[in-house]
N, C-alpha and C positions, 0 to 999 in steps of 0.2 A: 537795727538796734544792737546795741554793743551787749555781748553776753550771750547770743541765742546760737547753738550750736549752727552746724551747718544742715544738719539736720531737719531742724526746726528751719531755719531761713528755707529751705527750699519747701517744705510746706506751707511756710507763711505765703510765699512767691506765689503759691498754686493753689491757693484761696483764698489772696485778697481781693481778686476780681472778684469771684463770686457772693462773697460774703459782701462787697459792696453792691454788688448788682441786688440784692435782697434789701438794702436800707441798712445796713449796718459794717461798723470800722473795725477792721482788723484791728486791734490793738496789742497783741503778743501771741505767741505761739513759742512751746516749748515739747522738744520730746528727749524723754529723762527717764532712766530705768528708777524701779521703786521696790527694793524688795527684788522677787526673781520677774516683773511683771516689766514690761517698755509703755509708758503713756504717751499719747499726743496728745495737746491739751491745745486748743486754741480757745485766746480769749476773745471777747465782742462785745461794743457798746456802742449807745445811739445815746441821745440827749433824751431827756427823762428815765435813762435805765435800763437794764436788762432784764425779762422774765422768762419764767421758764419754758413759756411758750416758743420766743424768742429762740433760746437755745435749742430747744428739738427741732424747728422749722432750719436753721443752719447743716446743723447735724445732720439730717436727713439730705439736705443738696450735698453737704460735704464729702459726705461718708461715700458715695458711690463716684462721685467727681475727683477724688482724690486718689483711687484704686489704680495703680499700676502708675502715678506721676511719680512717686517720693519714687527714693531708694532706701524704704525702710516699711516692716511690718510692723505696729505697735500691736500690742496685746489689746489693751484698749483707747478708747478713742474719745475726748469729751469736748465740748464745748461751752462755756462759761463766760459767766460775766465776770472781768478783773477785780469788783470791789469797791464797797464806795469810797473806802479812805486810800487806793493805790493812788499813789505818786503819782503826780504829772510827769512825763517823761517826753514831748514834744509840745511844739505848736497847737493840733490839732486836738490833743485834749481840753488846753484854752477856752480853744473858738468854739468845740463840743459843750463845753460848762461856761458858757457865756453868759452875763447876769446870774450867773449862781454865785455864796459864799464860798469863797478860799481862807485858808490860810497859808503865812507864803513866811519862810525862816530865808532868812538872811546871811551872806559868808560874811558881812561888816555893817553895821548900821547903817542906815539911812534916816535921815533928820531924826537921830539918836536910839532909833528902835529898830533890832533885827529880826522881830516879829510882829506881822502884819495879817490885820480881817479884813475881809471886803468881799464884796463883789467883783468880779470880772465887769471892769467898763469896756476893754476893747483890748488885741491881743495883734498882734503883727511878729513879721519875721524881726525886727529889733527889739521891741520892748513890749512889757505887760502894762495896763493901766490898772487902778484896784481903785475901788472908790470906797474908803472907808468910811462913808456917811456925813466925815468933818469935811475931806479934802478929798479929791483924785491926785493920786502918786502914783507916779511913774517910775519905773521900775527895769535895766534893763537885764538880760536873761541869764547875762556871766554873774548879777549879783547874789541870783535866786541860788538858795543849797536847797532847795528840797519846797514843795508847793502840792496839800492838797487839801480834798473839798471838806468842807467844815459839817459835818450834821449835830445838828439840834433834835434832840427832845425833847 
């Protein structure tokens, strides 16, 4: 992922098995001074969500799994869910929120609208499908500037 220090990549590297081996997708990891403090922050999600159960049960494989791999002592250490309106930022977010509401901005129109709702109908290495209830539109991934999940209340 473009952006993540090197830092963060090698602890990403050295807990994405694990964290998959539990049921759940690495999806970011970042370590960032705050203040005089250094955090490691990995985030994790599954299809229907993150709780906070979820994150202590990572946390606790992480926390001692992770001891003496980095090249870095953080002060603190958390693990979290990224959020429900973060950005889609791969494939795998897609096919994680598949049949869920999106909404998807556009870098130039398509059949005259560069904002688009739907559902996820199907999601591949070329293109998104979106079913927005009239039609399924096709969509492919250089078009997309920006796609995330829509909540209702």
């Amino acid at each position: 992922m473009k952006g993540r220090s090197k830092l963060a990549q090698e602890a990403f590297d050295v807990a994405e098995p694990i964290v998959k081996s539990l049921g759940f997708d690495l999806v970011d990891c970042e370590y960032k001074k705050e203040g005089q403090y250094y955090f490691l922050r990995m985030f994790i999600d599954k299809r229907g969500g993150i709780s906070i159960e979820d994150c202590e049960a990572v946390s606790r494989e992480l926390d001692t799994a992770m001891e003496g791999k980095i090249h870095a002592d953080p002060d603190y250490f958390e693990v979290s869910s990224p959020g429900a309106t973060r950005p889609f930022t791969c494939l795998a977010d897609y096919l994680r929120h598949q049949g869920e509401e999106i909404e998807v901005s556009l870098f130039s129109p398509l059949n005259g609208q560069k904002h688009l709702e739907g559902i996820i109908a199907n999601a591949d290495e070329e293109k998104l499908e979106l079913d927005t209830g009239k039609e399924t539109i096709t969509i492919e991934w250089a078009q997309i500037a920006k796609a995330q999940r829509t909540l209702k209340f």
